[in-house]
C-alpha positions as CSV (number, residue, x, y, z in Angstrom):
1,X,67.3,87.7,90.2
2,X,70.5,86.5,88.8
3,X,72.3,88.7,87.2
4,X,75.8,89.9,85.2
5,X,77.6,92.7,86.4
6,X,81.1,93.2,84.5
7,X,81.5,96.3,86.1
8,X,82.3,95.5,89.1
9,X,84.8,92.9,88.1
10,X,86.8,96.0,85.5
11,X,86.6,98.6,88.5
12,X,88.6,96.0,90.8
13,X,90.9,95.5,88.2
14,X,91.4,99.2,87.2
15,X,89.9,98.5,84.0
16,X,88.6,101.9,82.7
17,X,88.0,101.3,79.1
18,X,86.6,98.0,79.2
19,X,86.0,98.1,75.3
20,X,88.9,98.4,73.9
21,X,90.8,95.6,76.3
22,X,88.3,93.2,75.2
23,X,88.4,94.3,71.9
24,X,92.9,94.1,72.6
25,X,92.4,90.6,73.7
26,X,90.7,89.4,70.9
27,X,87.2,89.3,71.3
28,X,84.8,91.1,68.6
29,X,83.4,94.3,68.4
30,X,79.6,93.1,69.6
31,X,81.0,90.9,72.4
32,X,82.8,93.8,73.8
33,X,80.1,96.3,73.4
34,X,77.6,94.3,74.8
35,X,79.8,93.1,77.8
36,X,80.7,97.0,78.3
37,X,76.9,97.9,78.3
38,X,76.6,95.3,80.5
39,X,73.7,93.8,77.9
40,X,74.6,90.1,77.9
41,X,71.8,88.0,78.4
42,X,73.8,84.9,78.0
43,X,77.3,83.3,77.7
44,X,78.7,80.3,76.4
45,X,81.6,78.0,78.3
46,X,84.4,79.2,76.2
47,X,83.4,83.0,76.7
48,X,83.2,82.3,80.6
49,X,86.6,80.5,80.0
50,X,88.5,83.5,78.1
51,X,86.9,85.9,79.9
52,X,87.9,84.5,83.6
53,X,91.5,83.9,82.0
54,X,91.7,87.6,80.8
55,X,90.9,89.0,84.0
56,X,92.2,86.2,86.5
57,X,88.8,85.7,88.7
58,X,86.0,82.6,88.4
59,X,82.6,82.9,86.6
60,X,81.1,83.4,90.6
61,X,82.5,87.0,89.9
62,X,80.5,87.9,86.8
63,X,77.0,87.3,88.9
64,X,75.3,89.1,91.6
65,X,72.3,87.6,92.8
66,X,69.6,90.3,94.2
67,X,66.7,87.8,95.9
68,X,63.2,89.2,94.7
69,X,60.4,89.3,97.2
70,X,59.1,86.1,96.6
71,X,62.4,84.3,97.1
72,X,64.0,83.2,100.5
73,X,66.7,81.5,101.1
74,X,68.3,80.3,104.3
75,X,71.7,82.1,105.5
76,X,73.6,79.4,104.6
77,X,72.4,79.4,100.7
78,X,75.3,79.2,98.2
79,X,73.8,81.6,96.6
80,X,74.5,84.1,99.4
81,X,77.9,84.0,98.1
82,X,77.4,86.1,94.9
83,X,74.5,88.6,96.4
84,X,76.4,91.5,96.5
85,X,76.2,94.2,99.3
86,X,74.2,98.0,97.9
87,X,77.2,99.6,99.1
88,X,80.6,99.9,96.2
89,X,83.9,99.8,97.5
90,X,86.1,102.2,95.3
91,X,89.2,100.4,96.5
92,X,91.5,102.8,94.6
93,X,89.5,106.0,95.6
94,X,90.2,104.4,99.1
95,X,94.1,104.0,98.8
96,X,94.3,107.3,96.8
97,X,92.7,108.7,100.1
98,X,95.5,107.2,102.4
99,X,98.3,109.4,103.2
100,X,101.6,108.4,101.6
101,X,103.6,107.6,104.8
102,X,101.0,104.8,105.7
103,X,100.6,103.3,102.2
104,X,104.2,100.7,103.1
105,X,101.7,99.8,106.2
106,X,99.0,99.0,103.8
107,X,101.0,97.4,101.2
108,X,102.5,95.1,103.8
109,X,99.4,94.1,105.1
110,X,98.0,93.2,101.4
111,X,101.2,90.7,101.3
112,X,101.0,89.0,104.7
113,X,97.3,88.3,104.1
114,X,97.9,86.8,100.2
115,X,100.7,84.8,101.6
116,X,98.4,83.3,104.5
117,X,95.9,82.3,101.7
118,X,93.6,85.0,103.1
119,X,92.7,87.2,100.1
């Protein structure tokens, strides 16, 4: 089953109050409620559009696809690019975790791989 899941997409970018940045970058009180509750069953273009503009990702990263029993796909599926793993990655809880001496190591790390085109 395909799927939205804005969550995931204001967690990675330290979004905690999802409401009231949509509602700060213009979009109504209903759009932002239901995109908080998660309870959109559908989008039009120019929502996709502002949306992947506010928050600097593609539409790929609003979907997660969760294959039901009946569907099977081969590994090399496209859609195997938005089914998303059962495990969450907290990445702040992760770097808040990390002892302050090595965080330069990290941060340097972070850089080398955006400037190789990597991340």
């Amino acid at each position: 089953m395909l799927i939205y899941n804005f969550e995931r997409i204001f967690k990675a970018r330290g979004i905690a109050r999802p409401f009231t940045y949509l509602k700060n970058a213009g979009f109504s009180d209903n759009f932002a409620t239901r995109v908080k509750k998660n309870k959109v069953a559908r989008l039009n273009l120019r929502e996709i559009e502002r949306l992947c503009v506010l928050l600097r990702c593609t539409p790929n990263d609003f979907y997660e696809w969760t294959p039901d029993k009946n569907t099977q796909v081969d590994s090399e599926h496209p859609l195997n690019k938005i089914k998303r793993s059962d495990k969450v990655i907290d990445l702040t809880r992760m770097l808040n975790s990390i002892p302050l001496e090595q965080l330069d190591e990290v941060e340097q790390l972070i850089k080398e791989k955006i400037e190789k085109g990597e991340a």
